[in-house]
C-alpha positions in Angstrom: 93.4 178.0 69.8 95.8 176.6 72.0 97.6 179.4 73.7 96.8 182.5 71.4 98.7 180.5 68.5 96.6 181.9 65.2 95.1 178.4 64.0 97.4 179.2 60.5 100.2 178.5 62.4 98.7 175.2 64.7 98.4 173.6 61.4 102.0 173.7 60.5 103.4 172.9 64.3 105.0 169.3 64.6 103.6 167.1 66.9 104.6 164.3 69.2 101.7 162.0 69.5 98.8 164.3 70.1 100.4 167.1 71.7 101.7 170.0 69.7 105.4 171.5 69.7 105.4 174.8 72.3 106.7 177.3 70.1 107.7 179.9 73.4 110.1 176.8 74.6 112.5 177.2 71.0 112.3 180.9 71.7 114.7 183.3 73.3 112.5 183.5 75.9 111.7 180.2 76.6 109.5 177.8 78.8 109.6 177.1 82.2 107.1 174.5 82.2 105.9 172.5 85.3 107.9 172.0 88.4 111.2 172.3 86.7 110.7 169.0 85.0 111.4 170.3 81.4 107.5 169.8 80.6 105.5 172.8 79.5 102.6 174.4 81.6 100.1 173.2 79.2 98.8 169.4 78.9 98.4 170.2 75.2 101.9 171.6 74.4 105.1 169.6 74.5 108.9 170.8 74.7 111.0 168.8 71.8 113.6 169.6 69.5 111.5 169.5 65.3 113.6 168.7 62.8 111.8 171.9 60.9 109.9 174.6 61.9 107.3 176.7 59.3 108.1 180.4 58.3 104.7 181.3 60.1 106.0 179.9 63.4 109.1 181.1 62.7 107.4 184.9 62.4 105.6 184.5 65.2 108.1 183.2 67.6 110.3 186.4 66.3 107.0 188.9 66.8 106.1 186.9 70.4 109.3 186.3 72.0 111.9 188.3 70.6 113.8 184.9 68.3 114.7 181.7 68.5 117.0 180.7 71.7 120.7 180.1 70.3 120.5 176.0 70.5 117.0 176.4 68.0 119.0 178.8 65.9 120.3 176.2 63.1 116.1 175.7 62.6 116.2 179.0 61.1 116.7 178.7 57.2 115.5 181.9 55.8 116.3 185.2 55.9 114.7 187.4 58.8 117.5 187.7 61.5 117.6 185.5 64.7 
């Protein structure tokens, strides 16, 4: 599974094409990617702005990387805090 992600949460990531959304980029932490050109370090993740995100990767971007970053915080719909 494609950087640690639990395959229960790959199936629910949006994708652009066949690359999957990188959930540590919407986090607080966030991505660095490659050479500074906004693309992540992995040829199988991408760095995007979803329209939705599931409560699993919601969860796990909380439990990995401490929340969603403050421009991803409007994807959060539920009720565990940000």
């Amino acid at each position: 599974n494609a950087g640690g992600v639990p395959a229960s949460v790959q199936r629910t990531l949006p994708k652009q094409g066949s690359q999957e959304l990188c959930l540590k980029f919407l986090s607080k932490v966030g991505c660095r990617g490659k050479d500074g050109l906004g693309k992540c370090f992995s040829k199988l993740r991408v760095h995007f702005r979803p329209s939705s995100l599931s409560q699993e990767a919601k969860e796990l971007i909380v439990q990995r990387w401490g929340g969603l970053a403050a421009e991803f915080t409007d994807l959060w719909q539920q009720g565990i805090p940000v």
